[in-house]
GUTI-974415 format. One record per residue (C-alpha): chain; residue number from 1; residue in three letters; x, y, z. Coordinates in nm, 4 decimals, padded with zeros to 6 digits. Example, Ala and Ser with C-alpha at 12.3 -4.5 7.8 and 13.67 -1.06 7.14 Angstrom:
GUTI-974415
['A'; 1; 'ALA'; [01.2300; -00.4500; 00.7800]]
['A'; 2; 'SER'; [01.3670; -00.1060; 00.7140]]
END
This chain:
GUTI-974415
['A'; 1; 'UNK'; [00.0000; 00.0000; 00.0000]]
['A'; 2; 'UNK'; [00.0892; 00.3333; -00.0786]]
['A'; 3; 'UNK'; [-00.0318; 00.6944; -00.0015]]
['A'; 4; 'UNK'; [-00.0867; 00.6426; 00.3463]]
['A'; 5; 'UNK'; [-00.0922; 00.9310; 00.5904]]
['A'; 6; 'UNK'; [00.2624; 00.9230; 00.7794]]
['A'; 7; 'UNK'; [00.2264; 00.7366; 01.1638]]
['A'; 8; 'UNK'; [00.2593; 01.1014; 01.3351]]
['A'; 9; 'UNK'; [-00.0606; 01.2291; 01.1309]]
['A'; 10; 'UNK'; [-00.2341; 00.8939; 01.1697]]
['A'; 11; 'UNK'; [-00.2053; 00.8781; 01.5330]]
['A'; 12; 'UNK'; [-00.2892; 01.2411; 01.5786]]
['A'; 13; 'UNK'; [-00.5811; 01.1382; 01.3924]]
['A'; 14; 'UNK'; [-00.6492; 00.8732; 01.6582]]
['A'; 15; 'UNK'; [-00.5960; 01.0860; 01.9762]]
['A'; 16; 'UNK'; [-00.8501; 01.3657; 01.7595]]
['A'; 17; 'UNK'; [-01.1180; 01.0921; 01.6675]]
['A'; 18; 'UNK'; [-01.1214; 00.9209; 02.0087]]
['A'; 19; 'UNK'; [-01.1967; 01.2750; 02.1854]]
['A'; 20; 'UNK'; [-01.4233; 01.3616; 02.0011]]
['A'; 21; 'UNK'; [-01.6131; 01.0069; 02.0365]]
['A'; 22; 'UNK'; [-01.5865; 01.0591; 02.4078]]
['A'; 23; 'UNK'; [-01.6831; 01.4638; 02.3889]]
['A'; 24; 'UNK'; [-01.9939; 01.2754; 02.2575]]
['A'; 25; 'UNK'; [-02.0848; 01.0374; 02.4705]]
['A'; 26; 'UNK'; [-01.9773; 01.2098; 02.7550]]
['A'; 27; 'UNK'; [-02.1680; 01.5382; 02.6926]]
['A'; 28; 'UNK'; [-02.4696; 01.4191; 02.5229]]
['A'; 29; 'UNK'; [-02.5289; 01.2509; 02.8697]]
['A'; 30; 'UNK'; [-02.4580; 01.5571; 03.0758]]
['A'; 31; 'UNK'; [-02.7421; 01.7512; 02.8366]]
['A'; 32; 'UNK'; [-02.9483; 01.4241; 02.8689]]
['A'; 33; 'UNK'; [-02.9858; 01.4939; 03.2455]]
['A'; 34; 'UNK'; [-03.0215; 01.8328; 03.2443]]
['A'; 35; 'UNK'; [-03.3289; 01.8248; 02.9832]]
['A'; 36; 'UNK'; [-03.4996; 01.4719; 03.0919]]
['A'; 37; 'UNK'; [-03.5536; 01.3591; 03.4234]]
['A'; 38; 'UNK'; [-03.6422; 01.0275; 03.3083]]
['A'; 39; 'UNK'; [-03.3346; 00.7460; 03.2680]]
['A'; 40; 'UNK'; [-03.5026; 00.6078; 02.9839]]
['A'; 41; 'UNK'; [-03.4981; 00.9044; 02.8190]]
['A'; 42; 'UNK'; [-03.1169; 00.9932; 02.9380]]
['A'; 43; 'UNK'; [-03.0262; 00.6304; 02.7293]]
['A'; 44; 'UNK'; [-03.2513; 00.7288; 02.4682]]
['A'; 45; 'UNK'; [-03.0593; 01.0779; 02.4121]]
['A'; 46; 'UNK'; [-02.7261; 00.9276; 02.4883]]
['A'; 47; 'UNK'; [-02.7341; 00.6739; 02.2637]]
['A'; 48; 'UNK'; [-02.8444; 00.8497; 01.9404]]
['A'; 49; 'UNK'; [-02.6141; 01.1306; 01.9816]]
['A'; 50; 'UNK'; [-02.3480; 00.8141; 02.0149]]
['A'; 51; 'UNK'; [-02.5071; 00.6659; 01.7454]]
['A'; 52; 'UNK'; [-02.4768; 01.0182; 01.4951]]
['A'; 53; 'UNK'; [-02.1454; 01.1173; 01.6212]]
['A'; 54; 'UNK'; [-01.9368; 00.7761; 01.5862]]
['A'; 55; 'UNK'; [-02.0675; 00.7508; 01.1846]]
['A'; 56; 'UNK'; [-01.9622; 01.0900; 01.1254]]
['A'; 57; 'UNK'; [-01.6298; 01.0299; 01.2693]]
['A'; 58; 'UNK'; [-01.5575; 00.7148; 01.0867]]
['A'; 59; 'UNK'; [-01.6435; 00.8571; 00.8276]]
['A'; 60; 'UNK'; [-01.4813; 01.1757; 00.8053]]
['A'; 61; 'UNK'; [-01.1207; 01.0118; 00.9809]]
['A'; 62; 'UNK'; [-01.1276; 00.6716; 00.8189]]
['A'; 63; 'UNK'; [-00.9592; 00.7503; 00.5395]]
['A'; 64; 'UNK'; [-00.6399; 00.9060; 00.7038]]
['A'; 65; 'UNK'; [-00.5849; 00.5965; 01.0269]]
['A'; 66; 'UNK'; [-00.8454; 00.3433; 00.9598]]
['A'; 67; 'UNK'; [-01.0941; 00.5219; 01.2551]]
['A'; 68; 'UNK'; [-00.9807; 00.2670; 01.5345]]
['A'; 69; 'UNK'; [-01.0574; 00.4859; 01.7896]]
['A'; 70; 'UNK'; [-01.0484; 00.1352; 02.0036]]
['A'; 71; 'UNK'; [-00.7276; -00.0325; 02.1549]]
['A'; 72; 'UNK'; [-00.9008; -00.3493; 02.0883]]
['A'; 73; 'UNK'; [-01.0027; -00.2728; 01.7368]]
['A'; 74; 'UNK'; [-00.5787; -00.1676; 01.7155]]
['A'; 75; 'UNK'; [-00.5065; -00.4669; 01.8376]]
['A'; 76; 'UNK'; [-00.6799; -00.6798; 01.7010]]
['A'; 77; 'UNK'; [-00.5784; -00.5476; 01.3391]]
['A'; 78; 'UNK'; [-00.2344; -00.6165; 01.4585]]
['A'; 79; 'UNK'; [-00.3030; -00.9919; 01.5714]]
['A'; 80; 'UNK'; [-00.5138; -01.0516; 01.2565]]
['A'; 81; 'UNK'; [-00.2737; -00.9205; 01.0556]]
['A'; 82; 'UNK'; [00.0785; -01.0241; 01.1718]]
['A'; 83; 'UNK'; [00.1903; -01.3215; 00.9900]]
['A'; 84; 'UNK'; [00.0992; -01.1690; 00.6200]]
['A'; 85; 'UNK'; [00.2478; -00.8397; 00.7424]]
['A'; 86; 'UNK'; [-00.0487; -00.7254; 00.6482]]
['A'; 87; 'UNK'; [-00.1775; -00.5136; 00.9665]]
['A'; 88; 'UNK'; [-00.0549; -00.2121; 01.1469]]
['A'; 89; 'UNK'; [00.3145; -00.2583; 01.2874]]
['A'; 90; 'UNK'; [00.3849; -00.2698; 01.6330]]
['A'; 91; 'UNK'; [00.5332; 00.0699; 01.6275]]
['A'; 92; 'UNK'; [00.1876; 00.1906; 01.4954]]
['A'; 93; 'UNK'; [00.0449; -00.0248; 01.7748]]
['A'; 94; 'UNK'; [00.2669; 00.1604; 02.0191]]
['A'; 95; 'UNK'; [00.1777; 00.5261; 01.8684]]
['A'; 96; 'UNK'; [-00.2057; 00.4434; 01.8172]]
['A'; 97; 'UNK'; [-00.2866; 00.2740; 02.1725]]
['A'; 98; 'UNK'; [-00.1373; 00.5916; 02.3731]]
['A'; 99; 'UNK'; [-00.3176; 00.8709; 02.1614]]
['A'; 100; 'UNK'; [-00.6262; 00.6956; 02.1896]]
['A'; 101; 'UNK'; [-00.6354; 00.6550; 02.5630]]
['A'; 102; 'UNK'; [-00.5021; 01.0254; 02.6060]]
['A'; 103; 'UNK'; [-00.7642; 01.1326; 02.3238]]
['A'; 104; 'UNK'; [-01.0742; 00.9780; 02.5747]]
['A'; 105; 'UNK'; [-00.9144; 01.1682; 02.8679]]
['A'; 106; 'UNK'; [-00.8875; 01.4639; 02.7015]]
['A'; 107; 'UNK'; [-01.2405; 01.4440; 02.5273]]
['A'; 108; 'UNK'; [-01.4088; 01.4184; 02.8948]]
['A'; 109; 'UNK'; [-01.2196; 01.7078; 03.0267]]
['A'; 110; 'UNK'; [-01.3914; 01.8835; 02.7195]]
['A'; 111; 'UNK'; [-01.7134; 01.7910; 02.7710]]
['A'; 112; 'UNK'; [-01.7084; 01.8381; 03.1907]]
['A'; 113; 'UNK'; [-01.5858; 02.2269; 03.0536]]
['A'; 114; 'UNK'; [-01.8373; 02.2492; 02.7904]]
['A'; 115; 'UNK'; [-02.0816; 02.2249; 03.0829]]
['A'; 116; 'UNK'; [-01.8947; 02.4113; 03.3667]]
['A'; 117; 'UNK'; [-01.8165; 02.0673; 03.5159]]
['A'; 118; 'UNK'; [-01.4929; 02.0159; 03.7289]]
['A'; 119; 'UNK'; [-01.2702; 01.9437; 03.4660]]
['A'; 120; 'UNK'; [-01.1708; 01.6415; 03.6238]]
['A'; 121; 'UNK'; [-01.3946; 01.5192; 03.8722]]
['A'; 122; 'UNK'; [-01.3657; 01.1031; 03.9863]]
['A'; 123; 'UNK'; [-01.6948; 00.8875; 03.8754]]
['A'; 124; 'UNK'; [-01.8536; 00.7657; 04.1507]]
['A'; 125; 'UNK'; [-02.0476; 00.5279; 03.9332]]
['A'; 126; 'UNK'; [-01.9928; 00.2274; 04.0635]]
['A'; 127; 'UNK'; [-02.0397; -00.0849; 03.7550]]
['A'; 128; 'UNK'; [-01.8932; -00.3625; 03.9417]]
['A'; 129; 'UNK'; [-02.1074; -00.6682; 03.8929]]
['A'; 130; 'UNK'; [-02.0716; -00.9731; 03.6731]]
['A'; 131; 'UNK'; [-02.3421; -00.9338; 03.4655]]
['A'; 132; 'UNK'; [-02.1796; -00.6015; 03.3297]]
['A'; 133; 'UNK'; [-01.8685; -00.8037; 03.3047]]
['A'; 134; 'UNK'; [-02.0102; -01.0226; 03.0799]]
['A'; 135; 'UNK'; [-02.1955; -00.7454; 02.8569]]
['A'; 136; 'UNK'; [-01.8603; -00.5933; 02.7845]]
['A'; 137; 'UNK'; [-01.7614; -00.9189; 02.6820]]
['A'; 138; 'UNK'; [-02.0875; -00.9558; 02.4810]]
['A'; 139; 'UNK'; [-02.0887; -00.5915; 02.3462]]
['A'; 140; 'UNK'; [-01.6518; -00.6501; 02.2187]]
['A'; 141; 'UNK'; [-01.6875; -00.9888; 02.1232]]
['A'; 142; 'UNK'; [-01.9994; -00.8488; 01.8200]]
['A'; 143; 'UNK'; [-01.7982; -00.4746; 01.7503]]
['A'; 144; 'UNK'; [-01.4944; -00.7127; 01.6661]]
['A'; 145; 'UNK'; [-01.7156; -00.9834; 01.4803]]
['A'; 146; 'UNK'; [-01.8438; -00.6651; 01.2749]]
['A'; 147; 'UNK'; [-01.5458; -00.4704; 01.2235]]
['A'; 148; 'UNK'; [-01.3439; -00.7751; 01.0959]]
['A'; 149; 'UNK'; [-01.6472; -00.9601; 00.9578]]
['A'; 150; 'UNK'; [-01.7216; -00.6686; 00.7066]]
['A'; 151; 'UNK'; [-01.3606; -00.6381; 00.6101]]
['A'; 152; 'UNK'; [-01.3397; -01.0414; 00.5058]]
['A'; 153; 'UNK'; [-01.6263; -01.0020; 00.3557]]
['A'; 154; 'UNK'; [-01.4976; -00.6956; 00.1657]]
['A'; 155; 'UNK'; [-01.7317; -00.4875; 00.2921]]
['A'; 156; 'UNK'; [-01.5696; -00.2167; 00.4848]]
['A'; 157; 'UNK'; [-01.7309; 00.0451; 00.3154]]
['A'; 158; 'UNK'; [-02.0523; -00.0259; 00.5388]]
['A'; 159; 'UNK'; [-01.8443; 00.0301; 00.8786]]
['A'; 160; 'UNK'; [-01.9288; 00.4397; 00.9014]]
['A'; 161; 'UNK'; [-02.3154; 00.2821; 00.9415]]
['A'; 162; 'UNK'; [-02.2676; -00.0681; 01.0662]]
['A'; 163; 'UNK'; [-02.0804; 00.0257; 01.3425]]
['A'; 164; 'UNK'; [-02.2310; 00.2894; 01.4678]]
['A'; 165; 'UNK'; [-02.5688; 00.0786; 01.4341]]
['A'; 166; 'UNK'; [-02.4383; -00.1950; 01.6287]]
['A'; 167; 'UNK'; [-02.2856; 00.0546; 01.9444]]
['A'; 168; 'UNK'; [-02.6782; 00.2070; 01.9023]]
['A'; 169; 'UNK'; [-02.8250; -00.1191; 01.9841]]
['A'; 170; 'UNK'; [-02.5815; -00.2501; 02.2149]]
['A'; 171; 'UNK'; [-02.6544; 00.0430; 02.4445]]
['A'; 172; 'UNK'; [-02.9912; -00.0845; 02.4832]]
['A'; 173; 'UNK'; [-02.9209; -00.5131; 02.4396]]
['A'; 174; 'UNK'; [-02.6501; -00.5265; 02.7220]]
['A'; 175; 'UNK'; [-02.6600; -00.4884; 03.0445]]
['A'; 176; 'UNK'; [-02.3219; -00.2610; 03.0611]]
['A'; 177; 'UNK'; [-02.4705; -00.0209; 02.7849]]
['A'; 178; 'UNK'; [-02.1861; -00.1146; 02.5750]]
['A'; 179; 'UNK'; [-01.8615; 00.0501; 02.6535]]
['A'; 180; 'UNK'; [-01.6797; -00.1862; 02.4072]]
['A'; 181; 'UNK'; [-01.3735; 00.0324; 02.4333]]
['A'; 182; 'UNK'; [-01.0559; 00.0481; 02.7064]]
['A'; 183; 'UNK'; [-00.9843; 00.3836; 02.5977]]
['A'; 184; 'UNK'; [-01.3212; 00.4672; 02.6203]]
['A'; 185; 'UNK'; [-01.3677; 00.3287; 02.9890]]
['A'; 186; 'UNK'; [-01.0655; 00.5240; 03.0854]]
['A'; 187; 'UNK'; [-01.2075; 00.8631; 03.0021]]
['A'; 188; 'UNK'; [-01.5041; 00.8218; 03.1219]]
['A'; 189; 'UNK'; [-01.3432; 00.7830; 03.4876]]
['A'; 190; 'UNK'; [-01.2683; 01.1283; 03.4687]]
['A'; 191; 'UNK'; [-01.6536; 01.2348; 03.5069]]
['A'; 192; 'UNK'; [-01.8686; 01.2440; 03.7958]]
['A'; 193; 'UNK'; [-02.1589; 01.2461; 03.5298]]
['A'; 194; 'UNK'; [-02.4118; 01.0709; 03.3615]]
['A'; 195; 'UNK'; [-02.1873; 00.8772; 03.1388]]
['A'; 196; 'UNK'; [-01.8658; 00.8358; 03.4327]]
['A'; 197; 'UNK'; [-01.7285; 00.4700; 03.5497]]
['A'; 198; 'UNK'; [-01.5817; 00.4935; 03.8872]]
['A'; 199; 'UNK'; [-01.2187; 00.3912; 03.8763]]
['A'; 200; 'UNK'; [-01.2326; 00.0555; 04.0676]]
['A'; 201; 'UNK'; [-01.4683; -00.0188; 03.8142]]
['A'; 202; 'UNK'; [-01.2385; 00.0584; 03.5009]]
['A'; 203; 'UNK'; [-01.0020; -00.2510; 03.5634]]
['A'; 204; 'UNK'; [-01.2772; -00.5642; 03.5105]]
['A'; 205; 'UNK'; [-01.4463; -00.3511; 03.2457]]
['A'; 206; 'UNK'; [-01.1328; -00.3197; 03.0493]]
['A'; 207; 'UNK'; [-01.0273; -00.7582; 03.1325]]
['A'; 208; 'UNK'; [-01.3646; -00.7947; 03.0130]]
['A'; 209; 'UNK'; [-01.3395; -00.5932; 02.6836]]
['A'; 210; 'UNK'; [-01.0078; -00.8071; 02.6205]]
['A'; 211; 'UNK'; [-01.1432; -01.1293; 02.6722]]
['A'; 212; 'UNK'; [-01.4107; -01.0196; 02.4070]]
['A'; 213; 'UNK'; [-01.1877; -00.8989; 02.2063]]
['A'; 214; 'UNK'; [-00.9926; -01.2795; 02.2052]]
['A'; 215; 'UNK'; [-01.3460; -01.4176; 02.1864]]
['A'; 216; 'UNK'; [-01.4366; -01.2182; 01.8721]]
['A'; 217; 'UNK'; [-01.1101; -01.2262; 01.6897]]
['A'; 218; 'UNK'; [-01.1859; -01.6200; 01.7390]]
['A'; 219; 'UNK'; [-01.5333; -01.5735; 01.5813]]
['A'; 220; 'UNK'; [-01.3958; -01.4124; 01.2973]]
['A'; 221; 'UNK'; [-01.1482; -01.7158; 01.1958]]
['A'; 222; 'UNK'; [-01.4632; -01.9868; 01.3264]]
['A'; 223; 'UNK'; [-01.7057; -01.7427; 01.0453]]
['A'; 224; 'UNK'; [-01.4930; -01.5962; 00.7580]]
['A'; 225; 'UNK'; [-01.1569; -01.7639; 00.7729]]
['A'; 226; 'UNK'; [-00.8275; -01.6347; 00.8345]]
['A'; 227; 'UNK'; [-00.7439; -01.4806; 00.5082]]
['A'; 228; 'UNK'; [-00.9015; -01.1537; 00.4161]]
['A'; 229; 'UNK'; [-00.9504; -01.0814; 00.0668]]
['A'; 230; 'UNK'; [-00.7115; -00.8745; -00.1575]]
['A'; 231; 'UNK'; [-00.7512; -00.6259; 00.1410]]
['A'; 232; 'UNK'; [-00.5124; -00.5111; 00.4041]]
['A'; 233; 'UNK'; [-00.5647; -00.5685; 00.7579]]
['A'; 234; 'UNK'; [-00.4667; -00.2392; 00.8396]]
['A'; 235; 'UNK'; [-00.7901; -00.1055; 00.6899]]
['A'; 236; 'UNK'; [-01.0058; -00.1217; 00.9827]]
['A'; 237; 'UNK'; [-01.2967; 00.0144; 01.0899]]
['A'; 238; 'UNK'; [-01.3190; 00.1572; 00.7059]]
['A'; 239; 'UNK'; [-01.0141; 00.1479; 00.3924]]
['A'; 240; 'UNK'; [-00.7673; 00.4446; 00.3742]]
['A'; 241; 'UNK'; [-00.4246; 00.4731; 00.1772]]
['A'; 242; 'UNK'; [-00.4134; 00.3597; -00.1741]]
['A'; 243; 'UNK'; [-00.4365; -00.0483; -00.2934]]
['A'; 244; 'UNK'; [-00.2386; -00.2237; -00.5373]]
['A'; 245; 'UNK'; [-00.3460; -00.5587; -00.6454]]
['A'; 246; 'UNK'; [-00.2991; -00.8425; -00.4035]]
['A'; 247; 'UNK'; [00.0357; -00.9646; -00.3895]]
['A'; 248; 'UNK'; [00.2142; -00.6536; -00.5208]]
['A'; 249; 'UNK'; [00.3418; -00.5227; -00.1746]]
['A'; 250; 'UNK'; [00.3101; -00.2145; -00.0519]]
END
């Protein structure tokens, strides 16, 4: 492949796309609770301003990093990829993971300011349960399944709407309202608001989301095989840089 964005961009890309994912879902919630004093209605508002603002974002920063925005969507791009040296490298690994995790931090400072919020300010939201356990594992095993699904299927042109479909419904089908995302659950530590994780809670969430993540990437090889078709690994959740034909390196 060639044409693709240097690592410094991409990752800059990441750390942009990531904050602004978690400006969303932190800040829709905040404005959720000030204009509806019913939960179901909170969800309801949270989840369709996730829903709108993760498709514009893949769609908009695919093209330049692939729209990760995920450690385990990185990661598993690297795992996938690794023996065709087809996926992202480790050093892009070890640029994208960072950005992403400081990208959610920096998106929840944004939103506590955009609402005169503490700008950092501990959840006290406790999720410590099993049953939330196991809908992160749920709600990361089926993002995974999609992501690398669509691309073996040569499909990733759907991912700007499947994937933000899929995070729509999985904040209403699991029980954890679908974090799906370590970098994610990080960030949202860092608000005491609608959308916060208390910190004791962010360790199990983010062992669950990995043990998804193995489950899914498992799914993927059970479902669609282990070869990908005439497509790079890399280009995950939607294509960027310019293809040559299969075989004629990069």
């Amino acid at each position: 492949m060639t044409g693709m964005a240097p690592l410094g961009r991409r990752a800059a890309v990441e750390f942009v796309g990531t904050g602004a994912l978690v400006a969303v879902v932190v800040g829709s919630g905040i404005q959720a609770t000030k204009l509806a004093g019913d939960v179901g209605l909170q969800l309801l508002a949270n989840s369709l301003a996730t829903v709108f603002g993760l498709g514009v974002l893949i769609a908009l920063l695919g093209p330049v990093s692939g729209a990760h925005f995920n450690p385990a969507v990185t990661l598993a791009a690297w795992w996938t990829g690794r023996r065709g040296g087809e996926g992202p490298t480790a050093w892009a690994v070890a640029a994208y993971v960072p950005a992403q995790i400081a990208g959610a931090i920096g998106g929840a400072v944004l939103a506590n300011a955009m609402f005169a919020e503490p700008l950092v300010r501990w959840s006290t939201h406790a999720r410590w349960s099993g049953h939330l356990w196991l809908g992160e594992v749920v709600a990361t095993t089926g993002l995974v399944l999609l992501i690398f699904g669509l691309a073996r299927a040569g499909r990733a042109q759907l991912a700007p709407v499947a994937v933000a479909a899929f995070i729509g419904a999985a904040y209403w089908f699991t029980s954890s309202t679908s974090f799906a995302n370590p970098a994610v659950t990080i960030g949202r530590a860092f608000t005491d608001t609608f959308a916060g994780i208390a910190p004791a809670s962010v360790l199990p969430f983010v062992a669950a989301q990995l043990a998804g993540l193995v489950v899914g990437i498992g799914l993927v090889t059970a479902l669609f095989g282990r070869t990908a078709p005439a497509a790079d690994a890399e280009d995950v959740v939607v294509p960027h840089g310019e293809h040559h034909p299969a075989g004629a390196g990069r």
